[in-house]
CHARMM-style PDB file with segment names, atoms N, HN, CA, C and O in Angstrom:
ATOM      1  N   UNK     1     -26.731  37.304  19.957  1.00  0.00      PROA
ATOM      2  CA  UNK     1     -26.771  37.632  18.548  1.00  0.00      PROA
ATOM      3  C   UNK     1     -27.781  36.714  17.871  1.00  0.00      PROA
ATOM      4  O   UNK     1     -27.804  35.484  17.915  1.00  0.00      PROA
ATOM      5  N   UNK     2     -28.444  37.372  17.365  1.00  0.00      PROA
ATOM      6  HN  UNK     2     -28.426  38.372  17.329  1.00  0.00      PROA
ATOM      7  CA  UNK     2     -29.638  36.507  16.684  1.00  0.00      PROA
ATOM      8  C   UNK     2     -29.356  36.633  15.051  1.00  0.00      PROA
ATOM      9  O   UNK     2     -29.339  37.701  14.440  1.00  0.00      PROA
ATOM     10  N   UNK     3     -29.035  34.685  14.192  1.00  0.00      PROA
ATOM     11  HN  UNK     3     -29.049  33.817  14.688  1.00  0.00      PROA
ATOM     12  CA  UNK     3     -28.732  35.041  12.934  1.00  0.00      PROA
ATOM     13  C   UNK     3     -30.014  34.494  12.257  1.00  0.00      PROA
ATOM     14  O   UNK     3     -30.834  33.932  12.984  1.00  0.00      PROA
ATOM     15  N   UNK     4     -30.258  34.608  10.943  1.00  0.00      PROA
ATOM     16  HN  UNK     4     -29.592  35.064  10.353  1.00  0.00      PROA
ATOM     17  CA  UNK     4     -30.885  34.631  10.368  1.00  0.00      PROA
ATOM     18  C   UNK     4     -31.227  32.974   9.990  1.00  0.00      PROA
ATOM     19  O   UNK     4     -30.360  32.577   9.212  1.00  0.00      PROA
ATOM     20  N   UNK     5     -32.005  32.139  10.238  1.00  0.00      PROA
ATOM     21  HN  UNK     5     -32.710  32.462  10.870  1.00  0.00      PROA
ATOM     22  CA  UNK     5     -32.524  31.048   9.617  1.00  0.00      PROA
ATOM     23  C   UNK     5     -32.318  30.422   8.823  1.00  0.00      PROA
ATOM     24  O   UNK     5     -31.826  29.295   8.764  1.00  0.00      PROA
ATOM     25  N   UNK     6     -32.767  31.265   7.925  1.00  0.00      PROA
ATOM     26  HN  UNK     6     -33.166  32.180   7.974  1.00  0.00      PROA
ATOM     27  CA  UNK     6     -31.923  30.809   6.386  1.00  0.00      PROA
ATOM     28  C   UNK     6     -30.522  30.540   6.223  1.00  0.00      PROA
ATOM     29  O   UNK     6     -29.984  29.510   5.818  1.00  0.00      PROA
ATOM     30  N   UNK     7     -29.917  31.825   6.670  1.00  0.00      PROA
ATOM     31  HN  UNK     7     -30.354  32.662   6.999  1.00  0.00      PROA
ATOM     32  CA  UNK     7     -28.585  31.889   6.706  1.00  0.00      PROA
ATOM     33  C   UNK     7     -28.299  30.855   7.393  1.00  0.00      PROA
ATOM     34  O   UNK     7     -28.055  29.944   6.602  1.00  0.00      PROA
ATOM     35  N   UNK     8     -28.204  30.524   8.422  1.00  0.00      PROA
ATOM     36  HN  UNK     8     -28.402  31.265   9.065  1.00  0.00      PROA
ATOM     37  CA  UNK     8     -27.623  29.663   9.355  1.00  0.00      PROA
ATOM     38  C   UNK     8     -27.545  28.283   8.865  1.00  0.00      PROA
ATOM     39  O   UNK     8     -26.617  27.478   8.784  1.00  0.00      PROA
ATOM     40  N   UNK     9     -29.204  28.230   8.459  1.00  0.00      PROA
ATOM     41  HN  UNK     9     -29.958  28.884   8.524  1.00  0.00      PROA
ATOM     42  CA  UNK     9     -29.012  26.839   7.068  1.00  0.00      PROA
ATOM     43  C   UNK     9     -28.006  26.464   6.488  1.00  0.00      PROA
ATOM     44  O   UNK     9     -27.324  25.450   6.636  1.00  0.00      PROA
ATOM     45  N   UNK    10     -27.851  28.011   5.256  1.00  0.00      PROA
ATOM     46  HN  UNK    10     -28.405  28.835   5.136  1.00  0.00      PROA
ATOM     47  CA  UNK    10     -27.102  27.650   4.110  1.00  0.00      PROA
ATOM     48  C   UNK    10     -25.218  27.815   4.749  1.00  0.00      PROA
ATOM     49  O   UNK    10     -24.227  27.400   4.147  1.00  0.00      PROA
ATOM     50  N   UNK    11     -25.235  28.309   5.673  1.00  0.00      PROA
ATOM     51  HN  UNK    11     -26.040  28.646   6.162  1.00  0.00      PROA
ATOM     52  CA  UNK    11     -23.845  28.111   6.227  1.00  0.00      PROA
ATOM     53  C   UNK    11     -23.799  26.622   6.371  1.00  0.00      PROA
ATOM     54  O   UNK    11     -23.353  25.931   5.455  1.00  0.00      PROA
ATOM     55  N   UNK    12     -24.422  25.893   7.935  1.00  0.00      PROA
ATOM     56  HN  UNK    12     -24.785  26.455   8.679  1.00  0.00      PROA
ATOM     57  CA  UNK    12     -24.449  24.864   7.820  1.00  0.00      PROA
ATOM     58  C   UNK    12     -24.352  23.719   6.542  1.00  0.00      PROA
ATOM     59  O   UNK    12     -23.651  22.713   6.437  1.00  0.00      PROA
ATOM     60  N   UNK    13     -25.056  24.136   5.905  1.00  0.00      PROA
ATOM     61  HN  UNK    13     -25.626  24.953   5.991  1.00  0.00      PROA
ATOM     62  CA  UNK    13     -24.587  22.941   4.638  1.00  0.00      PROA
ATOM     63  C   UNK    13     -23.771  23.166   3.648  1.00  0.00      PROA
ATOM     64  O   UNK    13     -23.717  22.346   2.732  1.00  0.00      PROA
ATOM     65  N   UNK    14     -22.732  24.669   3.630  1.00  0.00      PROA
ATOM     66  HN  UNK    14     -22.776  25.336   4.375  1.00  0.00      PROA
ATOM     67  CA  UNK    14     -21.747  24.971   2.934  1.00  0.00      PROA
ATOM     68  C   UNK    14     -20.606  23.901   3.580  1.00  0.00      PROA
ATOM     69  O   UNK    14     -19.855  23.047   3.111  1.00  0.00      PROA
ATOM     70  N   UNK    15     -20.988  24.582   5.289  1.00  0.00      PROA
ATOM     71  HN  UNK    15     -21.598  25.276   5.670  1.00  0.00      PROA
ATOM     72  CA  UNK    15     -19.938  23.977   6.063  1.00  0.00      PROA
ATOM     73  C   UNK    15     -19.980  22.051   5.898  1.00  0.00      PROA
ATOM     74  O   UNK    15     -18.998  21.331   5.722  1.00  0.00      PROA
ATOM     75  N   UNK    16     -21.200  21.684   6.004  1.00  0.00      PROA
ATOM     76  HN  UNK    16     -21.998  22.270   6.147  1.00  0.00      PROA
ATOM     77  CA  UNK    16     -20.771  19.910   5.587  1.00  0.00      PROA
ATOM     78  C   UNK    16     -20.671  19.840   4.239  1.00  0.00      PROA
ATOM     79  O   UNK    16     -20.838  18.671   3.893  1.00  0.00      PROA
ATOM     80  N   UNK    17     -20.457  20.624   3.237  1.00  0.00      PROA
ATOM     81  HN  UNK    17     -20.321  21.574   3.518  1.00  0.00      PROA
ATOM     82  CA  UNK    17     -20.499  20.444   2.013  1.00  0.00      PROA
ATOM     83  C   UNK    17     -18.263  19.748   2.017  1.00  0.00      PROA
ATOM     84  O   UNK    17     -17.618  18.707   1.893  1.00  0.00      PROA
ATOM     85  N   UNK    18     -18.010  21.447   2.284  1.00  0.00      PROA
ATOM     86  HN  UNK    18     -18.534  22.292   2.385  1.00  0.00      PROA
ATOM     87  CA  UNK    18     -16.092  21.401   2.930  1.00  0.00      PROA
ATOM     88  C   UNK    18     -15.731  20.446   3.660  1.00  0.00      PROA
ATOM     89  O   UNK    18     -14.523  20.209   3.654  1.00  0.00      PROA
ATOM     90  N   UNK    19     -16.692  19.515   4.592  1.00  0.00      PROA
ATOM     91  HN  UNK    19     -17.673  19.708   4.597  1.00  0.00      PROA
ATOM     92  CA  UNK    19     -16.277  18.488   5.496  1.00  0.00      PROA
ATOM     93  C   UNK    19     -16.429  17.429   4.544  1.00  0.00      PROA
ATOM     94  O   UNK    19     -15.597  16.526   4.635  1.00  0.00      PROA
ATOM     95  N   UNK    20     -17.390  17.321   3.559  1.00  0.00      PROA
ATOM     96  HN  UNK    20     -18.066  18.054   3.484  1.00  0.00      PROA
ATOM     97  CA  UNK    20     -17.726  15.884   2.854  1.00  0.00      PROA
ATOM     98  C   UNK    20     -16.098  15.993   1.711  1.00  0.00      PROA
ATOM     99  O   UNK    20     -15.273  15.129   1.414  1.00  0.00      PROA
ATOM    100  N   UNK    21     -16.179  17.036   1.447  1.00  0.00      PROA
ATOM    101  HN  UNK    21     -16.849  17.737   1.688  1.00  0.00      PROA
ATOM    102  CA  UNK    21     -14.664  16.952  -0.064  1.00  0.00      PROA
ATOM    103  C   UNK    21     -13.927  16.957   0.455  1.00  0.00      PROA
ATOM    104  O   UNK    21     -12.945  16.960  -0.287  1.00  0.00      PROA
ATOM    105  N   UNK    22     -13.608  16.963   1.625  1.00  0.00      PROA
ATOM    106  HN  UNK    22     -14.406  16.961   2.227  1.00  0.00      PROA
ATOM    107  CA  UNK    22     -12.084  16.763   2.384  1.00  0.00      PROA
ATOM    108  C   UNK    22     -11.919  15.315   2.758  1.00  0.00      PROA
ATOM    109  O   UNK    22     -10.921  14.596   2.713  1.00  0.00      PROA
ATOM    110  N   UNK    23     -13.320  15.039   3.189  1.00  0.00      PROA
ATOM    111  HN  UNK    23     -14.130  15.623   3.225  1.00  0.00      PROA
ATOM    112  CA  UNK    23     -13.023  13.744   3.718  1.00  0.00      PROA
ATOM    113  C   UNK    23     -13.065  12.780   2.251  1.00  0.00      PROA
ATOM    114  O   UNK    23     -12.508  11.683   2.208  1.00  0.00      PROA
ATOM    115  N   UNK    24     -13.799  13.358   1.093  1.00  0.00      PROA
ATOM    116  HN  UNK    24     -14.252  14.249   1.128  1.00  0.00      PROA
ATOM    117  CA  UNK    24     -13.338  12.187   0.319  1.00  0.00      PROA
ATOM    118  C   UNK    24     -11.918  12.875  -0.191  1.00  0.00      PROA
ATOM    119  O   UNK    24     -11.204  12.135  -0.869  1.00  0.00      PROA
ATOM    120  N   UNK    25     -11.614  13.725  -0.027  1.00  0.00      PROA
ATOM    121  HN  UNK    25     -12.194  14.325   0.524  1.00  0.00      PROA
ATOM    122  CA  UNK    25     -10.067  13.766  -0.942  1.00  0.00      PROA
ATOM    123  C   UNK    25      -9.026  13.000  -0.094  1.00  0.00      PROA
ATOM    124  O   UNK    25      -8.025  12.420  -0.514  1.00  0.00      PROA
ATOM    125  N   UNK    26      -9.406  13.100   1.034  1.00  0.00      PROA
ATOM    126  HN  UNK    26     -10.219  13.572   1.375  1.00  0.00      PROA
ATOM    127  CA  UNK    26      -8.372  12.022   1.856  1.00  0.00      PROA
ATOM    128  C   UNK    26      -8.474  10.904   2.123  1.00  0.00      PROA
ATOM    129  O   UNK    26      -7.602  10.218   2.654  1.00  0.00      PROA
ATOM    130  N   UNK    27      -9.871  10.457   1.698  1.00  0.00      PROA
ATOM    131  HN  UNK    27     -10.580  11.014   1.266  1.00  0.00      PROA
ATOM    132  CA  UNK    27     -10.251   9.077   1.345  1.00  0.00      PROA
ATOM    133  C   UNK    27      -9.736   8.754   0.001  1.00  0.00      PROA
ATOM    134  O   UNK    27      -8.871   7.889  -0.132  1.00  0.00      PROA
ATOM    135  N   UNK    28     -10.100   9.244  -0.754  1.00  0.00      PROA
ATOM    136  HN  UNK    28     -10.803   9.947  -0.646  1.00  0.00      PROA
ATOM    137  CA  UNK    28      -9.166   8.947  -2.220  1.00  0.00      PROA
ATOM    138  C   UNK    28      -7.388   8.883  -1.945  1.00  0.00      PROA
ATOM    139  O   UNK    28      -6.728   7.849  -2.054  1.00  0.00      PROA
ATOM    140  N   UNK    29      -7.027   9.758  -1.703  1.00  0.00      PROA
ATOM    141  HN  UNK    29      -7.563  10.598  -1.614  1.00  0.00      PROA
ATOM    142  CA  UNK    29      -5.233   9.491  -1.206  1.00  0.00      PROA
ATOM    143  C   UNK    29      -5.192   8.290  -0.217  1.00  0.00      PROA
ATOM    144  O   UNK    29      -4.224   7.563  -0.441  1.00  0.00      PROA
ATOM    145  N   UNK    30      -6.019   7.863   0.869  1.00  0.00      PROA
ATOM    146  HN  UNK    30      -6.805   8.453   1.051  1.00  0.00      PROA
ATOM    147  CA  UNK    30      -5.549   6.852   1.562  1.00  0.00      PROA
ATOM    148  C   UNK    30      -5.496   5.633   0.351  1.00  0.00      PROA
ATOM    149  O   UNK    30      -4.410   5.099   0.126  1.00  0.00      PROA
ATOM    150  N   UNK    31      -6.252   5.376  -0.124  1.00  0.00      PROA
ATOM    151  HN  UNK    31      -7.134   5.810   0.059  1.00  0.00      PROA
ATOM    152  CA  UNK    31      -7.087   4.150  -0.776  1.00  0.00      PROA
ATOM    153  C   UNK    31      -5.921   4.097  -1.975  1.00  0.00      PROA
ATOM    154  O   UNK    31      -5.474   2.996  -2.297  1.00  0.00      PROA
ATOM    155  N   UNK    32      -5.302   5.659  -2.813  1.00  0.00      PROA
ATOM    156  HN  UNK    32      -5.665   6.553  -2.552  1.00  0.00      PROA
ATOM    157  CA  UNK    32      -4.208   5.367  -3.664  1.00  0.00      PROA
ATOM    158  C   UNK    32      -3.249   4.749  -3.069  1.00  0.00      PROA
ATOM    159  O   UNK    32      -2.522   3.902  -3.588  1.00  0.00      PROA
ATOM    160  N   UNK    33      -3.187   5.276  -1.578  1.00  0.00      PROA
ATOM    161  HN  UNK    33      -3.778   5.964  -1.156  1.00  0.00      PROA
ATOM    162  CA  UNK    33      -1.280   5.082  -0.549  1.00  0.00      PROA
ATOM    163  C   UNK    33      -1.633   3.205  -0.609  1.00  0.00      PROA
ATOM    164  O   UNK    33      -0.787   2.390  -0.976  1.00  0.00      PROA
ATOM    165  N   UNK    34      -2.994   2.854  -0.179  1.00  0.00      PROA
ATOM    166  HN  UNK    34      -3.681   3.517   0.119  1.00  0.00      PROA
ATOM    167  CA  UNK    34      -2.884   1.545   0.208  1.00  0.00      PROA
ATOM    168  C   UNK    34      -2.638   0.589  -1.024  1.00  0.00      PROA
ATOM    169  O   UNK    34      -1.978  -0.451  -1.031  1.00  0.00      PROA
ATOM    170  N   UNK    35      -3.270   1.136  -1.983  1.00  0.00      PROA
ATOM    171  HN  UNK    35      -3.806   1.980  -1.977  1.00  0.00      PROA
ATOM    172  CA  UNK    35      -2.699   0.552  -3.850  1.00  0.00      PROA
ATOM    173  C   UNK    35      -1.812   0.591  -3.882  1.00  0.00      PROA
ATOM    174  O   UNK    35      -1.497  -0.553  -4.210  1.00  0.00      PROA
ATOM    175  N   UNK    36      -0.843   1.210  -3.759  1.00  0.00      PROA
ATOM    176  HN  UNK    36      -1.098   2.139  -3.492  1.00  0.00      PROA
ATOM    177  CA  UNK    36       0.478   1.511  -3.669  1.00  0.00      PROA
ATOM    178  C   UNK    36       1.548   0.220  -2.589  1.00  0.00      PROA
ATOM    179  O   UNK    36       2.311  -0.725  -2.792  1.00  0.00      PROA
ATOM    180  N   UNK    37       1.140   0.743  -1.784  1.00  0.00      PROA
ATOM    181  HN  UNK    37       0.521   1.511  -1.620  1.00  0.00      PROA
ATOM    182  CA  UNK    37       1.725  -0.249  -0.432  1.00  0.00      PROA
ATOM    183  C   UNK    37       1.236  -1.610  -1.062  1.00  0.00      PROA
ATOM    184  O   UNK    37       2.161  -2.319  -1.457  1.00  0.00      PROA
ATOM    185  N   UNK    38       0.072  -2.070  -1.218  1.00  0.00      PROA
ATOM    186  HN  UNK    38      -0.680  -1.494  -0.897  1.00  0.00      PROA
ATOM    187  CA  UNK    38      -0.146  -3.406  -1.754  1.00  0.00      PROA
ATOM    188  C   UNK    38       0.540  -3.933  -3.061  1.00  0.00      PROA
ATOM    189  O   UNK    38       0.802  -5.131  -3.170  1.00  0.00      PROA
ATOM    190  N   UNK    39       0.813  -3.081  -4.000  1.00  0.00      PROA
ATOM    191  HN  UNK    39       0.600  -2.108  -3.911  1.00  0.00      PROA
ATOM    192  CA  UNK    39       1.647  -3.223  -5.020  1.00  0.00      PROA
ATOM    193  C   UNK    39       3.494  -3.542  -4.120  1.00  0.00      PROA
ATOM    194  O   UNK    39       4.439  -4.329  -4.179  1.00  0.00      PROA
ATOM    195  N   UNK    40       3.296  -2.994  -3.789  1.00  0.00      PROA
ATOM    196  HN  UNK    40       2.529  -2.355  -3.741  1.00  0.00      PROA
ATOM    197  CA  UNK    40       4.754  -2.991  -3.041  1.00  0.00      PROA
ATOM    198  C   UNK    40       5.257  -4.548  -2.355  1.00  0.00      PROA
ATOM    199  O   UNK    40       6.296  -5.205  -2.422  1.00  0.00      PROA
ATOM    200  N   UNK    41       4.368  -4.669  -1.899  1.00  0.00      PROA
ATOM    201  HN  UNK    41       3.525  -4.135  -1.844  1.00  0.00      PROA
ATOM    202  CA  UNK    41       4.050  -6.131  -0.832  1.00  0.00      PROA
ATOM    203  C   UNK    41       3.961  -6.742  -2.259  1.00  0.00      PROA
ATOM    204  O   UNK    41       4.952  -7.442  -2.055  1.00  0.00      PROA
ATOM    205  N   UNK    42       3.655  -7.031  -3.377  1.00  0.00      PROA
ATOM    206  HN  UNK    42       2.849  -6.462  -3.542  1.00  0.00      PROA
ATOM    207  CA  UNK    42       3.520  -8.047  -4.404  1.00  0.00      PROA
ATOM    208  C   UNK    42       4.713  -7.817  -4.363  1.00  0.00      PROA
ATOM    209  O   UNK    42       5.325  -8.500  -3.541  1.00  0.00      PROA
ATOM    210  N   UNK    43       5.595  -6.740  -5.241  1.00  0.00      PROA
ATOM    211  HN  UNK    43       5.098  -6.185  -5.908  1.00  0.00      PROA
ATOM    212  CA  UNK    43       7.047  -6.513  -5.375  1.00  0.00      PROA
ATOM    213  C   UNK    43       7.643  -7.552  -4.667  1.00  0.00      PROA
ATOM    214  O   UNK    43       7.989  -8.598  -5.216  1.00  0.00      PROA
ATOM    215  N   UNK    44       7.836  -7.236  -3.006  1.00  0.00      PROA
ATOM    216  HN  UNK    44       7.555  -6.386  -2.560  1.00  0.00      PROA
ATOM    217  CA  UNK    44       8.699  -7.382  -2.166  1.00  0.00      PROA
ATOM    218  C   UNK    44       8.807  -9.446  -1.935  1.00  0.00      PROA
ATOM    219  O   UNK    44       9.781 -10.191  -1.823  1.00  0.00      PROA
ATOM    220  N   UNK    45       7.035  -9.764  -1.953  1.00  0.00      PROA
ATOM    221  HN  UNK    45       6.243  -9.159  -2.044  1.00  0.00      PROA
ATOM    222  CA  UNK    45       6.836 -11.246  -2.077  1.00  0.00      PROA
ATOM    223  C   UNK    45       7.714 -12.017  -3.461  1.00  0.00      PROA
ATOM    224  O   UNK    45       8.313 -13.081  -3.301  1.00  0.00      PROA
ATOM    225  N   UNK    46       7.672 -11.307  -4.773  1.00  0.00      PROA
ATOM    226  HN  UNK    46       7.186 -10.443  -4.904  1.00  0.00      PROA
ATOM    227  CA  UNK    46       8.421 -11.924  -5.953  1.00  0.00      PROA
ATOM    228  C   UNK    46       9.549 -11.677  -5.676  1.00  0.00      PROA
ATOM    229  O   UNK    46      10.302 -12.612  -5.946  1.00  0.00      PROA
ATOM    230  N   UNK    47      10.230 -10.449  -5.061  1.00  0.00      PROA
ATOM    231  HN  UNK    47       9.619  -9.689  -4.842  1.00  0.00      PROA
ATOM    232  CA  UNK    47      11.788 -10.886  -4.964  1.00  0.00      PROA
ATOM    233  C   UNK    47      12.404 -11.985  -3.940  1.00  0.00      PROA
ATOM    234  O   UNK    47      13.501 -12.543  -3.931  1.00  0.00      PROA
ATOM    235  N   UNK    48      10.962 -12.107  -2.838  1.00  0.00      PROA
ATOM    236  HN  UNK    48      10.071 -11.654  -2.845  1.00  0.00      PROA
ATOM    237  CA  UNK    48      11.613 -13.016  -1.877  1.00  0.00      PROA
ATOM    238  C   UNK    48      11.740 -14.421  -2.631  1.00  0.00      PROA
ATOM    239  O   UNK    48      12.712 -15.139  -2.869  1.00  0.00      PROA
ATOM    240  N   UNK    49      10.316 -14.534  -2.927  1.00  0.00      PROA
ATOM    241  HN  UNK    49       9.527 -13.950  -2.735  1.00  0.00      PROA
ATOM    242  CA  UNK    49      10.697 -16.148  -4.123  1.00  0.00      PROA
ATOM    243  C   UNK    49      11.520 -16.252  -4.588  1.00  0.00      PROA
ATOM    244  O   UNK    49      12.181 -17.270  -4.387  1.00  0.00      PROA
ATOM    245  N   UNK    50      11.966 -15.269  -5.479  1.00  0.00      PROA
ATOM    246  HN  UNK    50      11.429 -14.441  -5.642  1.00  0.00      PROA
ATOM    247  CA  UNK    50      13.229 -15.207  -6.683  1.00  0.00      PROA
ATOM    248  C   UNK    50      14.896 -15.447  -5.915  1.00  0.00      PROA
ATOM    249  O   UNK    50      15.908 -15.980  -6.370  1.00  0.00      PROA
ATOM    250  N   UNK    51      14.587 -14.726  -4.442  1.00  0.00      PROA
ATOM    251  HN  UNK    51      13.764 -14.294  -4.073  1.00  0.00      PROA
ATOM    252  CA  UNK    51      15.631 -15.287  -3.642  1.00  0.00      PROA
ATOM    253  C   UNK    51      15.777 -16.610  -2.897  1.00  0.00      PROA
ATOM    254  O   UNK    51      16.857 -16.981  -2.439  1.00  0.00      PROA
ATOM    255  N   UNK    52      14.537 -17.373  -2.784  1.00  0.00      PROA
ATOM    256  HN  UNK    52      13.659 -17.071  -3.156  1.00  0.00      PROA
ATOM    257  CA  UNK    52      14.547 -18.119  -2.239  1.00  0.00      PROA
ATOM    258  C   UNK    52      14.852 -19.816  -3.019  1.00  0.00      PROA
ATOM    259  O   UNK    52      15.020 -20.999  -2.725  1.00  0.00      PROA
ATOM    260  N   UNK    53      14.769 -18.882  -4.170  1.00  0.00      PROA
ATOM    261  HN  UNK    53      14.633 -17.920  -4.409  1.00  0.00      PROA
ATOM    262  CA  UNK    53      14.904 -20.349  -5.429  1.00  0.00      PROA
ATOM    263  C   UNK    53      16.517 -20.392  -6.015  1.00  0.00      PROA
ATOM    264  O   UNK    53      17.185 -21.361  -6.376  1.00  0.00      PROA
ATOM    265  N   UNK    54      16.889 -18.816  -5.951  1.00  0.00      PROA
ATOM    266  HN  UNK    54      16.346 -18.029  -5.658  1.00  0.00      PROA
ATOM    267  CA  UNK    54      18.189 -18.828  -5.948  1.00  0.00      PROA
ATOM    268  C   UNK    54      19.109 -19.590  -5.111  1.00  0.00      PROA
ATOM    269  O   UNK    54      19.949 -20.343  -5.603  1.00  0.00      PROA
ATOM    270  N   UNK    55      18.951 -19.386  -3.681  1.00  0.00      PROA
ATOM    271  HN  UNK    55      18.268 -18.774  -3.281  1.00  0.00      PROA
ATOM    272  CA  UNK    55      18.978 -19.575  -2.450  1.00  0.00      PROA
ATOM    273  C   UNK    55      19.268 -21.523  -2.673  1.00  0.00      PROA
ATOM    274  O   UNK    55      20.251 -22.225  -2.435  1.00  0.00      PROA
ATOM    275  N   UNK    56      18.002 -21.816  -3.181  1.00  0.00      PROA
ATOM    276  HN  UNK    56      17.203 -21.247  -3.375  1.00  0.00      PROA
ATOM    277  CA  UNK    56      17.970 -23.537  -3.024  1.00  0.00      PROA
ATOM    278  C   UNK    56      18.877 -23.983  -4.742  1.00  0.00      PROA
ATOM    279  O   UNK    56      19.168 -25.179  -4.788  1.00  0.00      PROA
ATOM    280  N   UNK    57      19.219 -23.306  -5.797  1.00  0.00      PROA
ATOM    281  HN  UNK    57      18.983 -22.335  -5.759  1.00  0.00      PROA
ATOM    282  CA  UNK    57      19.832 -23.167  -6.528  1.00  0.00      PROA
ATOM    283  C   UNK    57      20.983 -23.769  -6.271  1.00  0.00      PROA
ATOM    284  O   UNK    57      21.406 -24.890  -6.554  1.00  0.00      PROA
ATOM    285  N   UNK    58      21.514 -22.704  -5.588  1.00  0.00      PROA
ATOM    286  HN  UNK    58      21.170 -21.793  -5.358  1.00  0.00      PROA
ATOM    287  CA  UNK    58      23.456 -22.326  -4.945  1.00  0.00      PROA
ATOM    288  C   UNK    58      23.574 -23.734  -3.876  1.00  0.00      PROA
ATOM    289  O   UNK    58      24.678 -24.226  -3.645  1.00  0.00      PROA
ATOM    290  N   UNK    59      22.314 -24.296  -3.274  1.00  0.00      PROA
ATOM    291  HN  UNK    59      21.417 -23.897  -3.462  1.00  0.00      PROA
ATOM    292  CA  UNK    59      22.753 -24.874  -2.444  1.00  0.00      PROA
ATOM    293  C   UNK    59      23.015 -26.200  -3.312  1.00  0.00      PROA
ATOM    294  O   UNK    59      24.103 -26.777  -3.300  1.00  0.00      PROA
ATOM    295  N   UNK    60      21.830 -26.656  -4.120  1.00  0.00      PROA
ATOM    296  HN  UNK    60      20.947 -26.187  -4.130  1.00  0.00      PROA
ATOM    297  CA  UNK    60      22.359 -27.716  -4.726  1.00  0.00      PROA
ATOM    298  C   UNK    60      23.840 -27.840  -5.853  1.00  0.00      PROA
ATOM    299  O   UNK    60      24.421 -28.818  -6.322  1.00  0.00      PROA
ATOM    300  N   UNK    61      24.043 -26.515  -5.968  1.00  0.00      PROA
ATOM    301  HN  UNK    61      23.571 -25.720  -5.586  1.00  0.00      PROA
ATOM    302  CA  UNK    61      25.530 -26.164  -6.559  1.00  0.00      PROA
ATOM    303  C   UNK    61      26.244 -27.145  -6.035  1.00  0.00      PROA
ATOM    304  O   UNK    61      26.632 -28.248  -6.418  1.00  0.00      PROA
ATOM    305  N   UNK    62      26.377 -26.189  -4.599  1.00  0.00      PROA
ATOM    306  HN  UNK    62      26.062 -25.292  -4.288  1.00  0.00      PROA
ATOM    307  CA  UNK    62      27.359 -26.715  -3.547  1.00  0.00      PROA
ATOM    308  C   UNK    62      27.388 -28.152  -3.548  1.00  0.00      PROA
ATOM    309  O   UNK    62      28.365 -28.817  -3.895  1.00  0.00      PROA
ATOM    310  N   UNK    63      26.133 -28.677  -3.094  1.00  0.00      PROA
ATOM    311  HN  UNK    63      25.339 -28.137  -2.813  1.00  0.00      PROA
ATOM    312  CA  UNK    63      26.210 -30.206  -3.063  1.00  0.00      PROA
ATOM    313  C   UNK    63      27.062 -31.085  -4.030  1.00  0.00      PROA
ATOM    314  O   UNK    63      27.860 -32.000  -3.829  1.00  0.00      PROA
ATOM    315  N   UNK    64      26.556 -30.412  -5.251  1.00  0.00      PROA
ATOM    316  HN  UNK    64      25.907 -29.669  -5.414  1.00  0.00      PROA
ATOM    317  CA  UNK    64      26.950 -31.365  -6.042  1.00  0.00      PROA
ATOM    318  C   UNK    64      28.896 -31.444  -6.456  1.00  0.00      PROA
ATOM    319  O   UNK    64      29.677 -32.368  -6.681  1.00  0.00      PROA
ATOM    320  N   UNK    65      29.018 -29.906  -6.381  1.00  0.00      PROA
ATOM    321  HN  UNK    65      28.383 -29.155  -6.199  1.00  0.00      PROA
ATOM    322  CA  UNK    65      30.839 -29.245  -6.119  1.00  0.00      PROA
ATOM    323  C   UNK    65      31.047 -30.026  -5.389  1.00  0.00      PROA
ATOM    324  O   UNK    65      31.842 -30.824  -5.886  1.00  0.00      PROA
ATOM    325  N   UNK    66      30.652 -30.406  -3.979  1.00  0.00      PROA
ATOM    326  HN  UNK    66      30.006 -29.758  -3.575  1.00  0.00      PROA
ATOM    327  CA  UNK    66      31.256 -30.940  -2.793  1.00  0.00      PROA
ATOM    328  C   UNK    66      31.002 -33.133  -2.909  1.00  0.00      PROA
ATOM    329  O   UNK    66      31.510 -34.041  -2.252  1.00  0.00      PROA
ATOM    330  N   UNK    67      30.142 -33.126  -3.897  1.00  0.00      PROA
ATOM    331  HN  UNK    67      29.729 -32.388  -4.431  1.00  0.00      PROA
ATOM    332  CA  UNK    67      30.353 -34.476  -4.403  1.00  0.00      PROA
ATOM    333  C   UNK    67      31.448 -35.018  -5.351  1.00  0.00      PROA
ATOM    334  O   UNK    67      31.853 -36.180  -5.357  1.00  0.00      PROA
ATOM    335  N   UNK    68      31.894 -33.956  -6.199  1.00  0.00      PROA
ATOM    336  HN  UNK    68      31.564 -33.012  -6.194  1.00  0.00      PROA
ATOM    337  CA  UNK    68      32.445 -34.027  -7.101  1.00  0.00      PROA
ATOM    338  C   UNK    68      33.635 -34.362  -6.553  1.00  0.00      PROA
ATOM    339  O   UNK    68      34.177 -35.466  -6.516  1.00  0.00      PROA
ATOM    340  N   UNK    69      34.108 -32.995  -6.001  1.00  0.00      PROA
ATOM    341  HN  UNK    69      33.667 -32.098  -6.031  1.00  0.00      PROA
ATOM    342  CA  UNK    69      35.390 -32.927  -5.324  1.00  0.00      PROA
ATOM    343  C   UNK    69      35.765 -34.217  -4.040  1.00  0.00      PROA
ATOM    344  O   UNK    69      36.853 -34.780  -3.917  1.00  0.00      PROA
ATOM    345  N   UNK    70      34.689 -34.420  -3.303  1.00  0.00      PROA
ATOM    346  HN  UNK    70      33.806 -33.963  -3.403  1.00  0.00      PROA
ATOM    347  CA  UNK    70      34.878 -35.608  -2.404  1.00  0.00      PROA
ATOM    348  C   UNK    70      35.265 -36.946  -3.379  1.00  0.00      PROA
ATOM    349  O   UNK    70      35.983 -37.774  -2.819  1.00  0.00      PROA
ATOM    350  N   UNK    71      34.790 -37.301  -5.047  1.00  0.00      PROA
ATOM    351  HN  UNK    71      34.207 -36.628  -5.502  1.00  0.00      PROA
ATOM    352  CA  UNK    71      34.443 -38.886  -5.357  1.00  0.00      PROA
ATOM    353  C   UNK    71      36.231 -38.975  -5.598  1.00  0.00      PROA
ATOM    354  OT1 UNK    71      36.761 -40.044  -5.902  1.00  0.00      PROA
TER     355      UNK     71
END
């Protein structure tokens, strides 16, 4: 089958036209998912602090309950 030149052209660069907007539309969604996920990881780092100060909080509670009660 013999196609036409031209044609075959303008297919060809319809066809990488559909390959380039796909690949950025799924480049754009990765790059939101990873904004996302990185926001998340900030989240997840401030609650660990917030637990971890709690955490040393309760302990000096204790200490000091368990001084009290020992004097």
């Amino acid at each position: 089958m013999n196609i036409n030149p031209k044609f075959a052209r303008w297919f060809k660069d319809r066809d990488q036209q559909v390959l380039t907007a796909h690949f950025n539309k799924n480049r754009a969604a990765l790059i939101k998912t990873i904004r996302e996920l990185e926001a998340e990881r900030d989240r997840a780092r401030d609650y660990q602090s917030r637990l971890e100060t709690l955490l040393e909080s309760m302990k000096e509670l204790q200490e000091k309950l368990e001084a009290e009660g020992g004097a």
